[in-house]
C-alpha positions in Angstrom: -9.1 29.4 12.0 -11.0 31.8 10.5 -14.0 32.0 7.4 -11.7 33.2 4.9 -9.4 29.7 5.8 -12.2 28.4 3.7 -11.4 30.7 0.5 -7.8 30.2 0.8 -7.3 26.5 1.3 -10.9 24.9 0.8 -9.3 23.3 -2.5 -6.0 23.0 -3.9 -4.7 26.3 -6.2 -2.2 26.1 -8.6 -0.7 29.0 -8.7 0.3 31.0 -12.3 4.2 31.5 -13.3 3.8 35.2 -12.5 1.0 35.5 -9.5 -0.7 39.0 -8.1 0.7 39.7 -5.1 3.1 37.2 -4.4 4.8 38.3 -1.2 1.3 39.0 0.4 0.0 35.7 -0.6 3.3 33.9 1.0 3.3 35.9 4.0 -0.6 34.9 4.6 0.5 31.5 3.9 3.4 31.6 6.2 1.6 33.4 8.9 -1.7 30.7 8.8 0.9 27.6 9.0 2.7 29.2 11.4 -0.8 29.7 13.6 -2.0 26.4 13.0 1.2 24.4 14.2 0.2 26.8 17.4 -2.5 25.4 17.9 -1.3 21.7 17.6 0.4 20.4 20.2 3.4 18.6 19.6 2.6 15.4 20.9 -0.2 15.3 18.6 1.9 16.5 15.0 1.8 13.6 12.6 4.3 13.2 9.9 2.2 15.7 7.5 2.6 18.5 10.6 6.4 17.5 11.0 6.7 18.3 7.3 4.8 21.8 7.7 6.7 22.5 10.2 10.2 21.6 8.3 8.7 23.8 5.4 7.7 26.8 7.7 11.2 26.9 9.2 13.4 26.9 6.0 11.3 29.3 4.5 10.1 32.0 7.6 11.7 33.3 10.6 10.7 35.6 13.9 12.1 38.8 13.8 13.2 40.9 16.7 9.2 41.9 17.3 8.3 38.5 16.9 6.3 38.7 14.2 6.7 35.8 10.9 8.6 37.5 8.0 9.9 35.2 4.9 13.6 33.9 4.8 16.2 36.0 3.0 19.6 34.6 1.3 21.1 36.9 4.3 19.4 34.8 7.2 20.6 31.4 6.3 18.5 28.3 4.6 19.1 24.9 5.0 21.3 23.2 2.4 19.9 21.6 -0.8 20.6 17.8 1.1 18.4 19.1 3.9 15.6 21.3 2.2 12.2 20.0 1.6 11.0 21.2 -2.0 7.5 19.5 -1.8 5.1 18.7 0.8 3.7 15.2 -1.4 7.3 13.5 -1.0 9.9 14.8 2.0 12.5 12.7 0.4 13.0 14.6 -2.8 15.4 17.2 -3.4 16.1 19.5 -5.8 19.5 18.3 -8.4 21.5 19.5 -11.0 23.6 17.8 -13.4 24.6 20.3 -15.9 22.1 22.5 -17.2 19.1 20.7 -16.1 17.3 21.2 -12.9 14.7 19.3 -11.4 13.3 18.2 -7.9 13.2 14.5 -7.1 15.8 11.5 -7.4 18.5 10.1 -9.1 18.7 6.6 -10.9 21.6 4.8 -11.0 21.6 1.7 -13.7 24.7 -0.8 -14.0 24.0 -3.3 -17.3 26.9 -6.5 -18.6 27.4 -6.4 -22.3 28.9 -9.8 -23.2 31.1 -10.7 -26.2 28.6 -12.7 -28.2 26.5 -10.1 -30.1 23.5 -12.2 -29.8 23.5 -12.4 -25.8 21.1 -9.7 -24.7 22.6 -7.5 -21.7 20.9 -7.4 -18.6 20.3 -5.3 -15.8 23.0 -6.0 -12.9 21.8 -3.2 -10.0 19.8 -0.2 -10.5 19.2 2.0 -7.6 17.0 5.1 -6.5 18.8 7.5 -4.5 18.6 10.7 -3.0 20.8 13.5 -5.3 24.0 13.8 -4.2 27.8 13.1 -5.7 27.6 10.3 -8.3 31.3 9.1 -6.8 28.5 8.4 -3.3 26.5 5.9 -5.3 29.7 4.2 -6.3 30.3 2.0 -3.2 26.8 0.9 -2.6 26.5 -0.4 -6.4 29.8 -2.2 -6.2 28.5 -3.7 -2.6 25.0 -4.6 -3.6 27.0 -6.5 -6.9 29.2 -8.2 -4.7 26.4 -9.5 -2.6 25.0 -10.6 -6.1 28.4 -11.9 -7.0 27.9 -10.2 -10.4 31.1 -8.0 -9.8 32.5 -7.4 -13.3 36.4 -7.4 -14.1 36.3 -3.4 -15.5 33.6 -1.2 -14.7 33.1 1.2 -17.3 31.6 4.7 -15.6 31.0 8.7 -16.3 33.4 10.6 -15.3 30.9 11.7 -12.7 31.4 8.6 -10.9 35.4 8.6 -10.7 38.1 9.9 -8.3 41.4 8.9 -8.0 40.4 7.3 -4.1 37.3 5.1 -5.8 40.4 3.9 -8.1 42.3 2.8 -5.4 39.5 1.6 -3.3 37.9 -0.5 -6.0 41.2 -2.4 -6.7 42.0 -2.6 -3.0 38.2 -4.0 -1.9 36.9 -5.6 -5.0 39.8 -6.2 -7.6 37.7 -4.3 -9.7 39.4 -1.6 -12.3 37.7 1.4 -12.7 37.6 2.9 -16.5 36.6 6.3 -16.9 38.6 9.8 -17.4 39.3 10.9 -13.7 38.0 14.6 -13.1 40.9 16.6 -14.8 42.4 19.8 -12.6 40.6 23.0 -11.8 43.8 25.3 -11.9 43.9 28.0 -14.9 46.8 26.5 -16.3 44.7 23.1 -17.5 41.8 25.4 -18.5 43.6 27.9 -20.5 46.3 25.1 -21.7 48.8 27.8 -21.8 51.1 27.2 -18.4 52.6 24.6 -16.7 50.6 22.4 -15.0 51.2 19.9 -12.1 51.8 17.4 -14.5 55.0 19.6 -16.1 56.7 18.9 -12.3 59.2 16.3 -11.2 58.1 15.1 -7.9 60.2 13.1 -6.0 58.9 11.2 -3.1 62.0 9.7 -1.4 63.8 13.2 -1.2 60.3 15.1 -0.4 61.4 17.5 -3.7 59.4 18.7 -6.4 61.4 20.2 -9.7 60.4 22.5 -12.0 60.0 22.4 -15.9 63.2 25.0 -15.1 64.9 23.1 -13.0 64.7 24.7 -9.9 63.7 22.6 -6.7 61.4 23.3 -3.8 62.2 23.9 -0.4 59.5 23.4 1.5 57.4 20.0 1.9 54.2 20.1 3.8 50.9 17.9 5.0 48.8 19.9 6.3 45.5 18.4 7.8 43.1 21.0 6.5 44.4 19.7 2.7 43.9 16.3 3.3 44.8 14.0 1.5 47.0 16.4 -0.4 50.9 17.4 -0.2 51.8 20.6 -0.5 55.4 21.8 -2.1 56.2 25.3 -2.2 58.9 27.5 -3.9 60.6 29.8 -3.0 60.2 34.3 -4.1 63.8 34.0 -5.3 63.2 31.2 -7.3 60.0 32.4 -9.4 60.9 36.2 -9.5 63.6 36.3 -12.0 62.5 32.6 -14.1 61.7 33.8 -17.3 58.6 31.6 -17.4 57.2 32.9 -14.5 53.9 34.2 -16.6 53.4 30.6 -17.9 53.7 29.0 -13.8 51.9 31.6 -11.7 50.4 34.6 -11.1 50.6 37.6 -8.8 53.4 38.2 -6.3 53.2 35.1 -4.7 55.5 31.9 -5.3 54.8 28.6 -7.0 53.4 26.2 -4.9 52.0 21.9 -6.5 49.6 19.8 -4.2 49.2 16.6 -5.1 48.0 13.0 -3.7 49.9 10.7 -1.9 52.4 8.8 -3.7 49.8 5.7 -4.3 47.0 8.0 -5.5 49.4 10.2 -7.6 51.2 7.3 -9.5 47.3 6.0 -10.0 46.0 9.4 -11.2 48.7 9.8 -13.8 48.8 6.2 -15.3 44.7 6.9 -15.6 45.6 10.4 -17.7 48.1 8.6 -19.9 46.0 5.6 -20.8 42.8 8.3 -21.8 45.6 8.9 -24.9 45.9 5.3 -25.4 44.0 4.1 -28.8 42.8 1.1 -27.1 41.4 3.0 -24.0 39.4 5.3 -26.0 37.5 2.3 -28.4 36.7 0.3 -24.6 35.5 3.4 -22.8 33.3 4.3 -26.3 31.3 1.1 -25.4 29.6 2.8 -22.4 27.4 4.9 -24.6 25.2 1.8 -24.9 23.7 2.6 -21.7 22.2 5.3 -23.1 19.5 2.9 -25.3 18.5 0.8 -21.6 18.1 4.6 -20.3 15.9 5.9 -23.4 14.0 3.0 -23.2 13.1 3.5 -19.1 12.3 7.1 -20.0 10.3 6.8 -23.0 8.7 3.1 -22.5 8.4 3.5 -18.9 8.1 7.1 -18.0 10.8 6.5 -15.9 11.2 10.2 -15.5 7.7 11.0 -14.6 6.7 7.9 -12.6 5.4 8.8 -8.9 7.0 7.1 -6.0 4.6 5.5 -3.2 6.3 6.7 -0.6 8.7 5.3 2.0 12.2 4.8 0.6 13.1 5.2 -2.7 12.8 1.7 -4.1 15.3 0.2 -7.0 12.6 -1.1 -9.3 11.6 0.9 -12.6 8.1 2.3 -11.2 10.2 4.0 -8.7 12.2 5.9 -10.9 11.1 9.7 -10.4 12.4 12.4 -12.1 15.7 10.3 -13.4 18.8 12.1 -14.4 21.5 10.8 -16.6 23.3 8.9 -14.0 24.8 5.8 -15.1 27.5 3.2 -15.0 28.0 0.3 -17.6 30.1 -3.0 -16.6 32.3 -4.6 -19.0 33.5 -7.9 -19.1 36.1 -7.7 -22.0 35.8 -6.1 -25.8 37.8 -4.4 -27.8 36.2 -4.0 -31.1 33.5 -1.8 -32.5 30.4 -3.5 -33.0 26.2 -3.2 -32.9 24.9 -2.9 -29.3 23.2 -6.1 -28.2 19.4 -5.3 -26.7 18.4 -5.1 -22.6 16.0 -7.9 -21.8 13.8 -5.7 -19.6 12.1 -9.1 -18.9 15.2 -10.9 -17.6 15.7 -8.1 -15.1 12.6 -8.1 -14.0 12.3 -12.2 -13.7 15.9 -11.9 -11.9 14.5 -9.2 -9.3 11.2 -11.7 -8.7 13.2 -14.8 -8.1 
């Protein structure tokens, strides 16, 4: 260390949006972290050295000369589940959920809503996590309620939450049914809605045949391991050259080719696409919105969103919630008609959690 250590780090700096001399300033940075953890033997690194250490590694690298030069998108960085984004919490991690970005957790809030409008609905689970898939926090929320026994009959979720395995695995583990619109297909034909789409095929498990909207049948019938769980069925160039609604099925020189789930999953995924038409579907999924009002009221009431978390493991109590994104499932036990949203008793959870 050095007297101008003293300048640079004798108290914290908070640095502007739009710095002098940034890359000189994160070089000096890099290269004075990089001396220090030199000079610290490793025997003697507590968890605070560990995570400079971490944060000098994803961020710097040696170059042939050995000398410290900041990371490039070329050189490799770790991925957003491994990257530490602040020194004050190693846990946190930067999320996205559409077009909002922040660093820290996710919350994960399950409420009932009974069929007496007086009954207040309370909190079943809520849980602090890391941020990763929302179809991840599924199993532990449906294992944590089971524990509880406070499964519900439907569990009414964002789409966010669904796949056509947590379907089956729900039904298969907890006789619970999932509602929620599965994640519909990525292929141009269901973007654009102007081609024939998986749905438009005949597939035929017994024979191992899938039929087009023009008849024609495929030829070849494959698993392959690197598309697992998925079947693939391929036409043939003779097939698709001369149909006249090639334009409509695919593109380029190649041939058609469907993958789709197993015969379990499939026959699952497509009874879940035709009930999102159904009438009655659409009024007992619209009851999940009432989530939102137990959410607003952690955000607003409890600054949910801003609250600081001690430390250790992200705990499932309200003060833990930091930096909260719009992550939630509502359980069901039966309605069918539109009517006010009964209040959370914030209290109730809270005496629940304490007894």
């Amino acid at each position: 260390m050095d007297a101008e250590w003293a300048t640079r780090y004798g108290r914290a700096v908070r640095l502007p949006s739009q710095p002098t001399h940034p890359a000189t300033r994160l070089k000096q940075a890099g290269a004075d972290a990089h001396k220090l953890l030199q000079r610290l033997p490793p025997h003697q690194r507590g968890p605070r050295a560990e995570a400079l250490r971490q944060i000098v590694v994803q961020n710097f690298l040696l170059d042939a000369r050995d000398r410290l030069r900041p990371r490039t998108e070329k050189d490799g960085q770790p991925k957003g589940a491994l990257r530490i984004v602040t020194p004050y919490d190693r846990d946190a991690r930067r999320a996205i959920r559409g077009n909002t970005r922040w660093s820290g957790y996710l919350v994960h809030v399950t409420e009932t809503c009974g069929t007496d409008d007086a009954q207040a609905n309370l909190i079943t689970d809520i849980a602090t996590t890391k941020p990763t898939r929302d179809t991840e926090a599924l199993p532990g929320i449906h294992t944590r309620l089971r524990h509880r026994q406070l499964l519900p009959r439907q569990h009414l979720l964002d789409g966010g939450y669904l796949s056509v395995a947590l379907l089956h695995r729900s039904l298969r583990d907890h006789e619970v049914e999932l509602v929620g619109p599965v994640k519909a297909s990525g292929a141009w034909q269901s973007k654009e809605q102007s081609g024939f789409t998986r749905d438009d095929f005949s597939i035929d498990f017994d024979q191992r045949q899938v039929t087009c909207p023009n008849g024609e049948t495929s030829h070849i019938w494959l698993e392959p391991p690197a598309m697992a769980p998925y079947t693939v069925a391929r036409f043939r160039p003779h097939q698709c050259n001369p149909c006249p609604g090639r334009s409509a099925c695919t593109r380029g020189t190649a041939a058609r080719t469907v993958n789709f789930l197993p015969r379990p999953l499939h026959e699952l995924q497509a009874r879940n696409r035709t009930d999102q038409q159904d009438t009655q579907w659409k009024r007992l999924y619209a009851t999940r919105s009432g989530i939102e009002g137990t959410i607003c009221e952690f955000t607003n009431g409890h600054q949910a969103r801003r609250s600081r978390r001690p430390g250790g493991a992200p705990k499932a109590q309200p003060r833990g919630l930091a930096s909260t994104a719009r992550s939630f499932g509502v359980n069901r036990s039966s309605t069918n008609r539109f009517r006010s949203r009964a209040s959370t008793s914030m209290v109730a959870t809270v005496s629940r959690k304490v007894a």
